[in-house]
Each structure stands twice: as C-alpha cells, then as structure tokens.
N, C-alpha and C positions, 0 to 999 in steps of 0.2 A: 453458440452454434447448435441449433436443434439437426439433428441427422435421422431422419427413417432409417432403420435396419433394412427392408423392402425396396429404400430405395440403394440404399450401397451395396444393397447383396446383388443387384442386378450390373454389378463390375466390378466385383471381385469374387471368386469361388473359394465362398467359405465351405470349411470341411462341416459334414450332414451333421445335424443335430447340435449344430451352433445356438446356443441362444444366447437372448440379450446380453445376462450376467457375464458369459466366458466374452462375449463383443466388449462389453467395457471394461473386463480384468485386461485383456487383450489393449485395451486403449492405454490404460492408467501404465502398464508393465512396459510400453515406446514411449510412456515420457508426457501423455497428455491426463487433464484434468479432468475427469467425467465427474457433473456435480448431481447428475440423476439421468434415470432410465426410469421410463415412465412408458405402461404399456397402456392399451385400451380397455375398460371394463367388461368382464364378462357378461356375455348374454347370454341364457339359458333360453331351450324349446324354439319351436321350428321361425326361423328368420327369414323369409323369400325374399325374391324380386318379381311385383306383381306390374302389372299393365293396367294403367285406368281407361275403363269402357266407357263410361257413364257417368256424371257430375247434376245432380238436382239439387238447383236452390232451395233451401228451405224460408219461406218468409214468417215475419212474427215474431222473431228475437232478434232482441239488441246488437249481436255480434251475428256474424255471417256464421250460417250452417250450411253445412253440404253432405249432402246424400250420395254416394259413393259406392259405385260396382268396381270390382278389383278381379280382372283376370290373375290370379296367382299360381295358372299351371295345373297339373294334371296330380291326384292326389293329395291335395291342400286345398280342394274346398270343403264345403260343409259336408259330412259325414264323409270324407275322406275321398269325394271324386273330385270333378276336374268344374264343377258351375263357378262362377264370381262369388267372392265373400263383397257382403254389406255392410260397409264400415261410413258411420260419422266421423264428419270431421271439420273442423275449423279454420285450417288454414285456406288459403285464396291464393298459392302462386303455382298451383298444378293446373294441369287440360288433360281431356281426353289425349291417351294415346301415352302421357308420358311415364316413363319408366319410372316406377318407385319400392321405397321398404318398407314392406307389410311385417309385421309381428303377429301370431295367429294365436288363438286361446290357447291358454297351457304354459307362452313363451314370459321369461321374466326379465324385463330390460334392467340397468344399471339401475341400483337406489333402491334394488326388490320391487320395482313396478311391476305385480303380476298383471299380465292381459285375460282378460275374459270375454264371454260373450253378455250382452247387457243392452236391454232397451232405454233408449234416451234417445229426447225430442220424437218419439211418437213412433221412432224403427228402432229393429234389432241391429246394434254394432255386431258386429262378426270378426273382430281383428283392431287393431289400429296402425294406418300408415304415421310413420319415424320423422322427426327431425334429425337432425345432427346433433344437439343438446342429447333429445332421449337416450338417442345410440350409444351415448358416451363420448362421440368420436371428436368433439367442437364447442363450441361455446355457444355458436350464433343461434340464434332463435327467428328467422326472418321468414320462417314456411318450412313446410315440406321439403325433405333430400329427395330431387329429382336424378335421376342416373343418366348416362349414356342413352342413347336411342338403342344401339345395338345390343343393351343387358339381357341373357337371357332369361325369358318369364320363369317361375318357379323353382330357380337355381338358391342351394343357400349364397346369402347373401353377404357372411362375415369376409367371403374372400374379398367382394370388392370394396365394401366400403374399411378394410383394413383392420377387421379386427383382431388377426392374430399379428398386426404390427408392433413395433416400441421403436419408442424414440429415445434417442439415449444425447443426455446436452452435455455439450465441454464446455469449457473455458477456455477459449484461446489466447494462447501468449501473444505480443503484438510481433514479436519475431518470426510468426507461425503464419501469414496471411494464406498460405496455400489450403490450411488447415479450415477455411471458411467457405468450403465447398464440400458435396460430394464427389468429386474427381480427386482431390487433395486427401478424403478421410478413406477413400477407398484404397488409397495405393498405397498408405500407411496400414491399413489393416491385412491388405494382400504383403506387405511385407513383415507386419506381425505374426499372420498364418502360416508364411514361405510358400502361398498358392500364387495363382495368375490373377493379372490386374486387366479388366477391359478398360481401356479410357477410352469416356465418352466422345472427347477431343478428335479420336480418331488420326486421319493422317491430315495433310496439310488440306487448306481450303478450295476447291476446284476454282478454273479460272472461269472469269466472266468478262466475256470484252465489252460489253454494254456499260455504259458509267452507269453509276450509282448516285451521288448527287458532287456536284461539285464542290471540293473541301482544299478552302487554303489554312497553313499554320504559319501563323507569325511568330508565335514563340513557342519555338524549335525545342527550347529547355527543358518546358511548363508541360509540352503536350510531345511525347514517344513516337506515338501514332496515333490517327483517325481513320477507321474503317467507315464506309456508310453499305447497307446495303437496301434497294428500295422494293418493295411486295407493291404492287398495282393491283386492281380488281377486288379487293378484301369485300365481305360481305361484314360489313358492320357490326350486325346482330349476331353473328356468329360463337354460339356460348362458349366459355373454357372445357375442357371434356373433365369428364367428374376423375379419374386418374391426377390429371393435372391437380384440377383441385383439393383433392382428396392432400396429395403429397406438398402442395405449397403450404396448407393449411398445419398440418405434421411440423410444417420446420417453422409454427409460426408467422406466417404471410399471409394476409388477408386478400380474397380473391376480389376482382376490380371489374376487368373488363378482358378478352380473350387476347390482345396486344401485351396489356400491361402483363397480364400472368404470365404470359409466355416468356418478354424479359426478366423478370422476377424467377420464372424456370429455369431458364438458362444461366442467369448468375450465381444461382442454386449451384447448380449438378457444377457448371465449368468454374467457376468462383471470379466470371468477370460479367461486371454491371453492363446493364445495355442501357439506352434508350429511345425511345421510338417516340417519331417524331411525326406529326401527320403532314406530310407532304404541301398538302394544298394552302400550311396557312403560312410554310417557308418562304420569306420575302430575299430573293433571289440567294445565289452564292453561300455558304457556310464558311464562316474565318474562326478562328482559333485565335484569340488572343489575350491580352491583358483587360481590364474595364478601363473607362477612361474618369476623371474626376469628376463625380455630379450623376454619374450615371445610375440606373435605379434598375429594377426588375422584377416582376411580380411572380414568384416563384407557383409552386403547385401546390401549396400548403392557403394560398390567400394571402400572403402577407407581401407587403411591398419591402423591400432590402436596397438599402443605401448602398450600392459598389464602393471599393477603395481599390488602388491601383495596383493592388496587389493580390486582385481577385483573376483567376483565369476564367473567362466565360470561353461558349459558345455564341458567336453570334451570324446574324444576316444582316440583309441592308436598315433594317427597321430596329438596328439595336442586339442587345445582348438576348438571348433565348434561353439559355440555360445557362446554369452556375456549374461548373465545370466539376464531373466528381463529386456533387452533392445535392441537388433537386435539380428538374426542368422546371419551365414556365411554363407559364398558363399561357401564352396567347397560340404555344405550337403543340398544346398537350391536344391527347386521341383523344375524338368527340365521338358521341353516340351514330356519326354521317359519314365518318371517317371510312374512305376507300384506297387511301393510299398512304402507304407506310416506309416511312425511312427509320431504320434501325440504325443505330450508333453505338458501336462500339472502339472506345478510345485507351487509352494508357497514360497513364497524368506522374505527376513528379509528387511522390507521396508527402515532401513536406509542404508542395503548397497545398496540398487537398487541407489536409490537417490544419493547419492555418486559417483555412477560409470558412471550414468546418465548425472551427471553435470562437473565428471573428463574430459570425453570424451565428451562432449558437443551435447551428443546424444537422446534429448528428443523423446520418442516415446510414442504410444497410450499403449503400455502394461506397459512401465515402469510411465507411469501417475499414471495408474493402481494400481500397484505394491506398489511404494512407498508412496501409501495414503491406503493401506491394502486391501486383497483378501481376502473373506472368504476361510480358511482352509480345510472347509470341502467337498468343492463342487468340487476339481480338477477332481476327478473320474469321477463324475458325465457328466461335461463339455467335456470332454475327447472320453466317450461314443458317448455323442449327436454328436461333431463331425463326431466320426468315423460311426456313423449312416447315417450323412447326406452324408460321402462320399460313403458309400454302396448303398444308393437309386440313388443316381443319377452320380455314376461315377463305378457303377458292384463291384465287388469284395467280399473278405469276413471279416469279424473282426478275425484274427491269434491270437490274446491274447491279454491280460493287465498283464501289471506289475507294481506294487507299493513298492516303498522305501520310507522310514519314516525316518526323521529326529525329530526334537525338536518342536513340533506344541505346540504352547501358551497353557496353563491352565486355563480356565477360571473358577473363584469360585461362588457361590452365591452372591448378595447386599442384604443388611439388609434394608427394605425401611420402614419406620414408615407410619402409616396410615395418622398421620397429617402434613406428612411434606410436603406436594404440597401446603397444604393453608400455611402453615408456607412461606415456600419460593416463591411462586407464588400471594397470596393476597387474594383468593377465595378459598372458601370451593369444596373438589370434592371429588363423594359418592364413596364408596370401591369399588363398583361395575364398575366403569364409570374406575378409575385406573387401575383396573385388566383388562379389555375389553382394554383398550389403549395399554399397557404393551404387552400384549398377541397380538395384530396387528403390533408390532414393529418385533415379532419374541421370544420375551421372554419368559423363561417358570418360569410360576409363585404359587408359594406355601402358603400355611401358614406359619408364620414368628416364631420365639422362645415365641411372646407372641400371643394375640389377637388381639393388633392395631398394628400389623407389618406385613408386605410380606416377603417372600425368592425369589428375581425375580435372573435368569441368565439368562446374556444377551445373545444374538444368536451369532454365531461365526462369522456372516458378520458385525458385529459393535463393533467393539475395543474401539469405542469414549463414548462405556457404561461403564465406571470403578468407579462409584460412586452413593449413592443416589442423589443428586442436578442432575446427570444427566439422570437420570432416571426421576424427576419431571419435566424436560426439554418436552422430551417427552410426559410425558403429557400436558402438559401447551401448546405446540404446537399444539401435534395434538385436541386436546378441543381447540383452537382457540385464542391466541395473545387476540382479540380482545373482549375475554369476561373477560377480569381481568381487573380489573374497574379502570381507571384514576383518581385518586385523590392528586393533588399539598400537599404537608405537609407542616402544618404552620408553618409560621416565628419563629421563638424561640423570647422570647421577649428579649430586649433590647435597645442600642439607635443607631442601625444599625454603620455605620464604625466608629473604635475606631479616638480619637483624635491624635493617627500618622500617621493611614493611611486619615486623615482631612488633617493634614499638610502637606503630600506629594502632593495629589492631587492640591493643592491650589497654592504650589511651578511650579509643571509641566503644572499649566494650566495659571500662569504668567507667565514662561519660553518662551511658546508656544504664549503667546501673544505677548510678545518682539520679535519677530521675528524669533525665536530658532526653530529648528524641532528635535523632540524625535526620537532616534533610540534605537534600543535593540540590541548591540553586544554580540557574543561569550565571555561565563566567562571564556575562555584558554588562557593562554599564555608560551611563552616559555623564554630561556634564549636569543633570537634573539630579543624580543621586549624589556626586560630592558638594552639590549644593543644599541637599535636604542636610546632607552632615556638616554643614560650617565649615567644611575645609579654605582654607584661604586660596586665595587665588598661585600663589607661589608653591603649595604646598607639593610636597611631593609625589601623593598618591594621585597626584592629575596628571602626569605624565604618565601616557599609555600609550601601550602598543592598537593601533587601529586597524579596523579592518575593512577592506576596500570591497566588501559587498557585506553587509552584515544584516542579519536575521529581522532588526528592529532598527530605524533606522532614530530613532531615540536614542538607542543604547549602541550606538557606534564600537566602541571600546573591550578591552580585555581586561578585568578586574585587577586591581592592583590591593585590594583588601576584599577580604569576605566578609565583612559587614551589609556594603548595601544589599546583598542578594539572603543576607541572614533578614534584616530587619524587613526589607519586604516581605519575605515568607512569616512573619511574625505580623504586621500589619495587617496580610489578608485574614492571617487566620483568624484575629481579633473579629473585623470585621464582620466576618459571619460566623460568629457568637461565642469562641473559645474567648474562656476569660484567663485561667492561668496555665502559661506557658513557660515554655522550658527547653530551647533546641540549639541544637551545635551541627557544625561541619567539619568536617577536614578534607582541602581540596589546595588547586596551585591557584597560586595566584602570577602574575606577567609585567613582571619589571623588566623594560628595554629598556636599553644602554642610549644615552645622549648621541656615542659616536661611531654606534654598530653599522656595518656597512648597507650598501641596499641590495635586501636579496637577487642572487642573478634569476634570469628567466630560463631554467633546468628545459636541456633538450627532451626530446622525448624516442627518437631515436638511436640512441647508444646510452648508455649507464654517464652518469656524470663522473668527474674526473676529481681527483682526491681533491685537491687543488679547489675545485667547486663546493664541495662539500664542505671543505672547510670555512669559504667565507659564507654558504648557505648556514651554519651551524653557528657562525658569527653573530649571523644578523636576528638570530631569534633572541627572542627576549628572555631574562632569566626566569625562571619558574620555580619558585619554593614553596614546598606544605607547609599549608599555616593550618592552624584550627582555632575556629573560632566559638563564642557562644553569646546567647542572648536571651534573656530570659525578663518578663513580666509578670505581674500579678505575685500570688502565693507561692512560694519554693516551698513551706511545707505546709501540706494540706490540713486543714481541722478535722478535728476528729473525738473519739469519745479520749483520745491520751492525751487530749487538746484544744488549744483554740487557733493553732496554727501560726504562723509567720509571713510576712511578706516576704520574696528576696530582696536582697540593697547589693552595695558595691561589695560589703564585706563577704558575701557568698562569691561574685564574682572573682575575687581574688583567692580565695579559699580554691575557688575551680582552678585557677592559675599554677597554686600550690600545686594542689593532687594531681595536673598533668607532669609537673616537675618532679614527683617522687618517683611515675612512672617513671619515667625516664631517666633515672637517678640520678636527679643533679636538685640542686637546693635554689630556689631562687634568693633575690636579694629584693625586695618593696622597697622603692623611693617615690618621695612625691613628686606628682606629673602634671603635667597640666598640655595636654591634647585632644585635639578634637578628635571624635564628637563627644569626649568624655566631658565631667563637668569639674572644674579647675580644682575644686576643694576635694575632690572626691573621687582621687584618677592615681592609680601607681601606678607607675615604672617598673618594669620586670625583666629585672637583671642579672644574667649570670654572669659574677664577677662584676667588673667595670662595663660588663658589652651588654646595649639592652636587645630585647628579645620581642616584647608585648607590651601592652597596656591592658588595664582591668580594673572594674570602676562602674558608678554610675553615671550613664550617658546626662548631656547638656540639655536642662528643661530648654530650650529653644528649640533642639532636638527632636525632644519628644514630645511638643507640640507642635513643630513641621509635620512630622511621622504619624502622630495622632496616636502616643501609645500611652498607657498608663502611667503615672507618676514614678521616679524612683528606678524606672524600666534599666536593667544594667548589662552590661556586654564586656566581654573577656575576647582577646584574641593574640596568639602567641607565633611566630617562626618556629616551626619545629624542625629546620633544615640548620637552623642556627646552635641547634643543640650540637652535645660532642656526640660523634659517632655511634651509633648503639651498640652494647655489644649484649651478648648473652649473659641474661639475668640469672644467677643461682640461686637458692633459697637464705634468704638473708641469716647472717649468724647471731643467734639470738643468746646474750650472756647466763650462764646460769649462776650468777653470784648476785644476791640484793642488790634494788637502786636504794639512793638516798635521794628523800623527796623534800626540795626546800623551798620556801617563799622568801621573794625578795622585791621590795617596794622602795622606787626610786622615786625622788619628787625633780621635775624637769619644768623648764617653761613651755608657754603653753605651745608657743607656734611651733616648739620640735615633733616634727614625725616621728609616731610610733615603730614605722618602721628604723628609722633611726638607730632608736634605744633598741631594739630588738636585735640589727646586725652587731653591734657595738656589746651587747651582751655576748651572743653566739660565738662569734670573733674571739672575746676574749675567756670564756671559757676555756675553749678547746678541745678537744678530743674525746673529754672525760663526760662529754655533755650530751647526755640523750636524747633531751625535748625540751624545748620554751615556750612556754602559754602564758599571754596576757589573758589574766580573767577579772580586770579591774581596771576601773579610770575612775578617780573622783579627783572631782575642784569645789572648795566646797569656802565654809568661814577657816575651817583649822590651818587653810596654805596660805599663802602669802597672794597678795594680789598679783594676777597672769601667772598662776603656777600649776604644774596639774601632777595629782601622784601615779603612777602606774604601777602594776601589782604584777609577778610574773609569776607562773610555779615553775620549778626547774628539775628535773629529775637526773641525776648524777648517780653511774652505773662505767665501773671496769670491765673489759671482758677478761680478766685471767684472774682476778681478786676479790676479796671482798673489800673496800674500801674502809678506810677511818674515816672518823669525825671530821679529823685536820682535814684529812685530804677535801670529802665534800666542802669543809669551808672555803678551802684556798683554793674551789673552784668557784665559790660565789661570788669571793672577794675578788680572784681575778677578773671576773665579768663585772663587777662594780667600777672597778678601776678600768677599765676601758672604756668603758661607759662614761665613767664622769671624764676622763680626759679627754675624749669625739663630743660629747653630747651636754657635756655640765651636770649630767646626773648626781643627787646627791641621797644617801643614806636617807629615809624617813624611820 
C-alpha cells in the first residue's frame, strides 16, 4: 500500500512539523511494516504555473516543433516583468489556454538538469515547459503536465504538483484489510498521535427514493450486499482534475479515464472497490449469482476466461458482466460516449474472491481488497462519494440508488476483563487508558456484566477482532510494544542437559572430528527406497507408520532406518562432482506397534481427558535415536605423509567401536549377514547377547542400484538400546608398567575374527587393557583352510606392578578360552 502523506494529513491532524520519517516511526511503533518512504526530487530556481497564448508549428524537421508563448505571470518574464517567455518545445498534447509547468533559467530540475536560455531551431528558448518524468514526480513520458484550468498563473508550482509530498509503502498483513485504504492508515496514525481522525466515510449515506438500477441476489452467501448508484448526463470527455491525478498516481494507479479514476479514488481513500458500469450497454435487470457450466466472459484485460460453478459473477439478461471482486467485462466497460454511469458498490465473501482470484490467476487491487475483508457497512456510503465526485467534475445528476442485501456478518459483543491486558501483555493498564484505545480503534464500548469487565464490539471494518486476547492486542500496540518491560525468565534449576542428550553430543562432535560431516535428512521414505536397499518383502524395516497427507506422495512413510535418507544425501552429492565423502546422522527413527490403537480424533474445545491421552500416546509409534554413517571414496586423503586409503567395512566398524567407547560400553562384532550390507562383509553389533547395529560394506547390487562408488560402506547403531548414560569422569589411568605381549593363534579359515577376538577378551579378564589384531597370514607354512591371527595384548594392574607369571597367565588364560569357543591353537 502506497500512502501520500498529503493525502492522510488531510484526516487526521498530525501535530506541526511532522515529517515523513516521525509518520513511518509512528507506523512501524502500532505494529505495521513501512518497507520505504520515498519523497519527491528537489527542484531548485523559480518553478511557475504558466498559461499557453500562442502555439506555432515549425515545418522542416522530422519530429514536430512548436514555437511557444507562455504567459508566466507578472515578475517572471524576461528581465523580470510580466511579457510571455518563448520557449521550444516538442511535445503535441497542449492548446492554447492550457494551464502548464514552466522552469525559467536559472532553475535546476531532478538529474541536475540546469535550464537556460538557448537558441534552437532558429528561436530563442526562454524556459522549458515540464513533463512528469522531468518533474521527478512520474514515470510516464506521454506530453506535457497540463493542470487544472483554474491553476493560478505565475504561482510557485511545487505546491500543486506535490513536491514537498512522500509517499511512505507498508506491507500489509492479510489480517489488516482496513489497513489498504487511506481512511484505515488515517485513523491508525490519529490513534498513534492521540489527535482527531476526520473520516472520509463521514455519516450514513442520504436517502434516494429514485431507484438505481435494479439488482437481484441469488446467492445471499457469496454477495453481503449490492449497492448501485446511477450519474445520467456525464460529459464523456470530461478530464480527471490534476489533484486526483496527481494523488492516484502517488499510490501507484495509473490514470484512465475521469469514471475509472474516480472509482480507483474512492477505493483509495474508503478502501472499497467500485465499479462503474455504462448503463446503456446493461441488458436489462442485474442478478448476482453463481456462473453456470460452459459459461465464458471476456474480462477488461482482452482475455476470454472459462467460468466454473464456483465463480460468483455479476450478470444481466445477456450473461455474466463481470467476475465478481476481481475485473469487469468488456462489453459494459466506460466508452469514450459513455453518458450514463452505474457505479457498483458490492461486499463479497472473501474466500470466494480469493478462490476465483487465484483459479483464473487474476490478481487485482480490488480482489487484494476483497479477500482480506471490506467493511460491510460503508458500500453506500463509497458509492455516493463517487457518484459525487462524478457530478462535480464530469455535469450530470445522481438518478437513484439501489440496495440489495444479502447475508452481512453478525457481529456480537467481547467480554474483555479489566485485567486481562496485564495478565497477557506484562504491564498494568488504567480502565481508562483501555476504553480511550478500544474507542480509537472504532469499538464501541460498555460496561461489562460485572465491574471489572467491558462489553466492547468491534467496528465492522475489523473482522480480525473476534476475541478478548485480541482486543488486548490492540491495546498493547497502540500503548507502545516498547513499554512492556523486557525481562529474561530464570533458568529453572537443575544440571542443564540431561546425560543422553551429554552422550549424543560427545558422539557427534567425535564423529565430526574423525572426519565425518553431519547432515539432517528427510524422516520420509517410500517403498522405492527399501527397495533400492534389497530389503525383502517381509522384512521388518517396511512396516511403517504412514502418513495421511504427506509432503511427497512417493515417500508416503516415516523412516524406520536412516539409511535411505543418509545414502540419498550421499548419491546427490556425488552426483554433482563430490568424489570422497564422509557423513553421519543422528535422528529418530518410527517403529509402530502391529496392535497400537487408532488415534482418537482430540476435541478442540476443552483439554482432552487423561484417559485420551493415554490411548493418544498408545497409538504413536516408538521412536528411538539411532545414528548412522556412510561413507565413499578416500577416508584418508593423500598427501605429501602419503598415498592415502580408500574407506572399507573395516573403517565402518572401527566407527561402530569409537561410538561405543563414547558411550562406555565395549561392543561385541559377530558375523551378519543383512541387507543392504554385503553377506561376507557385515557385523553384528552386540552388546552382550542383545544386538544394537550393523556395520559393513554395503551389497554391490546396492551400490549399483544407488550408483555409488565401489566398496561404499555404512554403519548404523540404536543408541536408545544402550544402558543409561551416566556422567563420564576422567578415566583412571594406572601408574604401574604395562606388559606388552604377542600372541598368535592358528584357527580355520571360515572362523570370524571377531570370534577369536571376544573369546580372547573374555578370557583374559580384568587384567587386560587392549587387543589388537595387526596380522593375518594363510600362506604354504599352515595347513590347508587354516589362517594364523597375530594379536598384541597389553597387560597392566591398576594397584601393582605385575610379574612375569602373572602377564603369562593372562595370555594363557585367553589361549585357553580361545581354543575351547573357537579351536584356536598355539603357533
């Protein structure tokens, strides 16, 4: 919404020496959006309003020249009397007699145009007559700015074409419709100032016993009311007056013809749409109703628009006329012959405007209007003023008014408690200070059924008042945002994040030091992604909680693993040109229960009942943190300390470890064989007997569905499966020697390493600080299908220094557990 200052100042009295900047602190300080204030360019040196006497063709060049006498008044002609200055000129839409803006030498328009005086085409120029472009004040370039007839000659000029104006543009919320008027911005700023508001509205509309044109409503719903009021005798040609123009032009609006500007005016200042319809080409009666199938309409834009049955037209006997709330038609739009004018002013049902608005993709200033609400009661009123301003300045007479009523909104009283602004706002505010706010919004307001209560109801240009909270709105704004006191609310006590959300953190910010980068995918998937992953059809991760409107109608589902949304975010990256990668998550994942009940449908007026809540808390699906990883290409980069590595399974499993140490629990690696891992190349991650994850390199079928690099491998672990977290201290590190020994089993070949590895651990026991395989040979020396395994073992007390014996007869011990789980045997 573009607003003149010039034109709001002329109904509300703002306090002297208001400008722009205090007008839009003033806006921004009640709650609106001011996204600039934009004045007029400076013009320097004398500016008049001259009088053309005289117009000589020049013949002999290409472009029309014109030779130009300029009555400019007394003191502003040449050497400072009162003769005509002689000015060239180019444009061709002035005559003798019409009122125009001269710039005299000396003067310097917008862009540092100095004027001077200067022979060209064979005369001396003496001045130059102004477009609107020059002036600064327009864009259009179509001729010479002609004024009023009644401008006077040799007066400066800045007053009338607006130069010490600004226009200052909001933003309006859609909650705000009143706010798309000058009557609406005026009586917010008169209530930002605390001065008086003139409304243009005035009081109710005078009566007219003469009809207007005859109007039925068929659907009563669709259409409020229909005013019509009809102007006879118009003088066609009759120009817009340069004021009008001048201020349509300020807000934006392109001037047309002296009908249309005038409706265009008045939806302006009152903030409701007219339209005006030329009488003579109404084929009989006007109905209000729905369109019918098949029906068509050639709007005012040229374009023909297909009806659907849920368009509300205007129509007469010869069909639809206009699209209701959002353009007329051509066959009853004002001609250049036009002498007789029905103006229409209506009140529509803002969600069908909006509707019809965005079916036919036809936004306009009246259905903006429209579908963010018009005051109901002002059509008449609006309707008048126009057919007013068409009697003043286009002849004729007001023939009648006619009104049809449909279904106009019922507004009731609000119950407002006297303490509920401090209750919901923070600051006490006196009864009196309430009722004065309330009452400037437009409300009219009463004593309440007790003492500390009001009866306020709200004004029919605000629909957005349908409760006490927003009634306290209004106060709390216009009293000032900025005097409800800032105060932070203390910490609650306690020992700030719980010990899971400790342990996640400490996981994601090792992850992230290992080289990993955290993503956050989509929790949707569909039956396309457990099928990129091999899952069988029985398998368990396809049982999902679904969602009965969902985002992507592909990915119906709530993830049951974070894989697919890992591996996609790894696929795209590929895709456009990341070649090694490296990322993890940790997020829920949405296991529903086979025999969860089905959630109830939660009232919405009263709190639901424990009872509800608990078969509502049934029916949801379980949700555990998992975290997962996934990683392609090089895990360590080459370099001058190298030639670098690829990752494989045995990095992803190593990841599996290092979440586990966070977390201080030890896992246990058995061999696995699930998808989308690949069978040979998959453990099992176990704490204790119970497993937790898988980690591995993923299934080449896999990774040629997925389209990822070879080898490509992924880890992914329950970390709601883990025990409890509790608070980690600083580990207690022995200060007595380890003993560091090697031990090399020979096993066959199909036993897992992990295997022999628990089976040592195990039977260590306590005394056992670390196990590392740093060997595998199968070679001539073993026996055929045999393979030896090589471990270091490091053996450390924490209260002694250990003997000999003792490290042996912890080696032997883990030998001997070993060979008796696994067949291990001495090499």
């Amino acid at each position: 919404m573009k607003a003149p200052l010039e034109w709001l100042s002329r109904h509300v009295a703002l306090p002297t020496g208001t400008g722009p900047d205090a007008i839009a602190d003033a806006l921004l300080r009640i709650g609106f959006e001011v996204e600039d204030v934009v004045g007029v360019p400076v013009t320097t040196g004398d500016l008049v309003v001259g009088s053309v006497s005289t117009i000589e063709e020049l013949s002999g060049f290409k472009k029309p020249i014109r030779f130009v006498t300029v009555d400019v008044g007394a003191g502003h002609g040449p050497g400072g009397g009162g003769d005509p200055r002689e000015i060239i000129c180019g444009a061709t839409n002035f005559a003798v007699g019409d009122r125009v803006v001269v710039a005299l030498p000396g003067a310097v328009l917008p862009g540092g145009f100095a004027i001077a005086s200067r022979t060209t085409y064979g005369h001396l120029s003496d001045g130059m007559i102004c477009s609107v472009r020059e002036l600064g004040i327009g864009t259009e370039h179509d001729g010479i700015l002609v004024l009023d007839a009644d401008a006077q000659i040799g007066v400066d000029a800045r007053d009338l074409i607006g130069a010490h104006d600004a226009v200052v543009e909001l933003a309006v919320t859609p909650d705000r419709g009143y706010a798309l008027s000058i009557r609406g911005l005026a009586r917010e700023l008169a209530a930002a100032f605390d001065v008086s508001f003139d409304d243009p509205a005035g009081g109710p509309a005078p009566d007219r016993p003469d009809p207007g044109w005859p109007v039925t409503i068929d659907d009563a719903d669709g259409c409020g009311r229909f005013v019509t009021v009809r102007v006879s005798g118009v003088d066609p040609m009759a120009p817009s007056p340069f004021w009008m123009r001048r201020r349509l032009h300020a807000a934006g609006i392109r001037n047309i013809s002296l009908a249309v500007d005038i409706t265009n005016y008045v939806m302006l200042e009152f903030g409701q749409p007219l339209h005006a319809f030329d009488s003579g080409r109404i084929g009989g009666a006007i109905t209000v109703r729905r369109a019918t199938a098949g029906e068509t309409l050639k709007t005012l834009d040229g374009s023909i628009r297909s009806l659907v049955t849920d368009d509300l037209v205007v129509a007469d006997e010869s069909g639809a006329i206009s699209l209701a709330g959002v353009m007329g038609g051509e066959s009853t739009e004002i001609s250049p012959s036009t002498t007789d004018v029905v103006i229409e002013a209506a009140n529509w049902d803002p969600a069908v405007i909006a509707r019809t608005a965005r079916r036919h993709k036809l936004p306009s200033e009246a259905s903006r209007r429209f579908e963010r609400g018009v005051d109901p009661e002002i059509a008449a009123s609006a309707a008048e003023a126009a057919a007013a301003l068409l009697v003043t300045y286009a002849g004729g007479r007001i023939a009648g008014r006619s009104t049809a009523a449909g279904r106009l909104p019922v507004r009731g009283p609000i119950a407002l408690p006297l303490t509920e602004p401090e209750r919901l706002a923070g600051r006490p505010y006196e009864p009196a200070v309430i009722i004065r706010r309330l009452v400037q919004v437009g409300c009219a307001v009463r004593p309440g059924a007790t003492e500390s209560s009001l009866e306020v109801t709200p004004p029919s240009w605000r629909p957005d008042l349908a409760r006490a909270a927003d009634l306290v709105e209004e106060v709390a704004r216009l009293e000032d945002y900025q005097s409800i006191p800032t105060l932070l609310p203390l910490a609650p006590s306690g020992a700030g994040l719980t010990p899971g959300q400790r342990r996640e953190r400490r996981i994601s910010a090792d992850l992230a030091a290992s080289g990993l980068v955290e993503v956050l995918s989509f929790p949707f998937v569909g039956s396309a992604d457990f099928d990129a992953l091999g899952l069988a059809a029985d398998d368990i991760r396809r049982f999902t909680a679904d969602l009965a409107n969902p985002l992507d109608t592909k990915r119906p589902s709530m993830r049951t693993t974070l894989l697919p949304g890992l591996l996609d975010t790894l696929g795209r990256n590929l895709s456009r040109g990341a070649r090694d990668l490296a990322l993890y998550e940790l997020g829920l994942v949405f296991l529903p229960s086979r025999n969860a009940p089905r959630p109830p449908v939660l009232p919405v007026d009263r709190r639901p009942t424990n009872a509800e809540l608990v078969v509502l808390d049934s029916s949801l699906p379980i949700q555990p943190r998992h975290v997962a990883a996934v990683f392609a290409g090089a895990f360590e980069r080459p370099g001058w300390w190298g030639p670098g590595r690829d990752g494989g399974w045995a990095d992803a499993i190593e990841l599996a470890r290092k979440v586990g140490r966070i977390a201080g629990v030890e896992f246990r690696m058995v061999a696995a064989d699930q998808r989308p891992w690949h069978p040979g190349r998959c453990a099992g991650i176990r704490l204790g007997d119970w497993p937790v994850g898988f980690a591995g390199e993923l299934h080449p079928e896999v990774i040629d569905r997925l389209g990822l690099p070879p080898r490509s491998a992924a880890m992914e672990l329950d970390l709601d499966a883990l025990p409890p977290a509790e608070v980690q201290v600083a580990p207690h590190i022995s200060p007595f020697p380890p003993v560091h020994l090697d031990l090399a089993v020979v096993v066959q070949a199909e036993v897992a390493v992990a295997a022999v590895t628990n089976a040592l651990r195990d039977g260590a026991g306590d005394l056992l600080e670390s196990l590392r395989l740093f060997d595998v040979y199968t070679g001539d020396q073993l026996a055929s299908g045999a393979k030896s395994l090589a471990f270091s073992l490091v053996v450390r007390a924490p209260d002694r220094t250990l003997t000999a014996a003792e490290a042996v007869a912890v080696r032997d011990a883990a030998l001997a557990e070993a060979a008796a789980r696994t067949g291990a045997t001495l090499r």
